[in-house]
C-alpha positions, 0 to 999 in steps of 0.5 A: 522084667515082667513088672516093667512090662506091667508098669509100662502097661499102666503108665500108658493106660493113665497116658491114653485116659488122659489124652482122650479125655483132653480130646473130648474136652476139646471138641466140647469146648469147641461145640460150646463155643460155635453154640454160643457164636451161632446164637448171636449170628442168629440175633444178627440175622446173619445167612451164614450161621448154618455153615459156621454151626455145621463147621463148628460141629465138624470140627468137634466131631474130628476130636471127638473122633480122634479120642474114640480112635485113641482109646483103642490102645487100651481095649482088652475085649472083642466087644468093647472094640466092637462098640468103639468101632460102631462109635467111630463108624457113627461119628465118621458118617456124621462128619461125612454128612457135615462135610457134605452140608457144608459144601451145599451150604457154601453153594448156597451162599456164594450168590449171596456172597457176590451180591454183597461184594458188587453193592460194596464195591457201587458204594 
């Protein structure tokens, strides 16, 4: 019984180390991608790329999250929890403060937004 438990054990350290790794792989990705995107909004000139970027790195930030939470499962030590717990703590105040730039950013853009429509709509 006992080398089931310690195999059990195993199986599910491979499984947490791979998850987590998928997940941070994921927010990369996604960082990447919104990077790239934002830059030709940018050659565009176009008034939203802070809040496409802003979301693009929330989003991230969710996964990258998501994989710190995960790779709880497997802590053996108080310290190792206590870095991972600061770790989730800063990438949580990260995402609140994204959050909160991109409501003031869609505030920011909805004037411009509706002008848009109303020269839309005389055309």
């Amino acid at each position: 019984m006992e080398t089931f438990y310690y195999e059990a054990e195993h199986i599910l350290h491979y499984i947490v180390e791979f998850s987590t790794l998928l997940l941070e792989m994921f927010g990369i990705c996604i960082l990447v991608f919104t990077a790239l995107k934002s830059f030709v909004f940018w050659l565009k000139k176009d008034d939203s790329i802070r809040l496409e970027l802003a979301q693009g790195i929330a989003l991230a930030l969710e996964f990258k999250l998501g994989g710190e939470v995960l790779r709880t499962v497997v802590v053996r030590e108080w310290s190792e929890l206590g870095i991972l717990g600061a770790i989730i703590a800063l990438r949580a105040t990260l995402t609140f403060l994204i959050h909160w730039e991109i409501k003031n950013e869609e505030k920011a853009l909805e004037p411009k937004l509706e002008k848009n429509k109303e020269k839309e709509s005389e055309e």
